[in-house]
N, C-alpha and C positions, 0 to 999 in steps of 0.2 A: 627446593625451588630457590632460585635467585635472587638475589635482592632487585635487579633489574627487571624480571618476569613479573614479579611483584608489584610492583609499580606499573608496571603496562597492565597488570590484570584490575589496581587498581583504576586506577586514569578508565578503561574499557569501563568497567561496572559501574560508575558514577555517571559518564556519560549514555550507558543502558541505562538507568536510574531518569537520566533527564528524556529520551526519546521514550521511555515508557510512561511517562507522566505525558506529556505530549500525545503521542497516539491511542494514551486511556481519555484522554478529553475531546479527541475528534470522535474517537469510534461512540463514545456516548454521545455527543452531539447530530450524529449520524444516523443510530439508531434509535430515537425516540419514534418514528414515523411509523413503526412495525408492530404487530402483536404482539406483547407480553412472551409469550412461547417461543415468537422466533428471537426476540431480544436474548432470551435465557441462552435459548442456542449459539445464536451469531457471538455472545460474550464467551459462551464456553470456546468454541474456536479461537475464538481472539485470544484468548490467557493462554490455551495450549500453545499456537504459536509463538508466542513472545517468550513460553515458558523454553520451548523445542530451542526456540534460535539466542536464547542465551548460554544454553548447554551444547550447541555449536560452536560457538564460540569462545565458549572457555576449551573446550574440546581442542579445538584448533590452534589456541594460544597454548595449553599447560597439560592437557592429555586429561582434562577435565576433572582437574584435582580442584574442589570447591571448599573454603574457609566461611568462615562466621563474616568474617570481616568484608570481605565480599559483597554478599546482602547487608550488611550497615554502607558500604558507599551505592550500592543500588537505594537504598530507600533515603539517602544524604541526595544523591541524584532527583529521585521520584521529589521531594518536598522541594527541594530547588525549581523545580519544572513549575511548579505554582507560583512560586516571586517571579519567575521568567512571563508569565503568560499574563499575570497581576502590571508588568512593567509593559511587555508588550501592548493592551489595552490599554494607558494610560496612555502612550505615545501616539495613538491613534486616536481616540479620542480627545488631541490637542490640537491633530492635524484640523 
């Protein structure tokens, strides 16, 4: 793998890292309104998907060759989604 590919797989998985932090905090916010049972369910779907479309797209970038380091800028991304969302509400609640 390239040093160029690299870096683009990097760059892609931090920012999977920050839209799955992001749409792990709508879909819970979303789904509190529902039974217990369909939460379990509608969350299983949801991790599959996110799980499905990030192995599309590494797929589509590198022929889905996956490294460690990969999931370390996914979860560098995921933890950043929460200063992002911490800073967002703070900006609104000034307005």
């Amino acid at each position: 793998m390239s040093a160029n590919l690299q870096l683009i797989c990097f760059l892609v998985s931090f920012l999977y890292g920050i839209l799955f932090g992001l749409l792990t905090k709508l879909h819970f916010s979303l789904i509190n309104k529902y039974h217990q049972i369909f939460q379990i369910l509608i969350s299983l779907v949801f991790i599959i998907d996110i799980i499905l479309g990030y192995i599309l797209i590494m797929y589509n970038l590198n022929a889905g060759i996956f490294h460690i380091y990969f999931f370390i800028f996914i979860l560098g991304g995921y933890l950043l989604s929460f200063l992002i969302l911490k800073y967002l509400k703070k900006i609104r609640l000034n307005k």
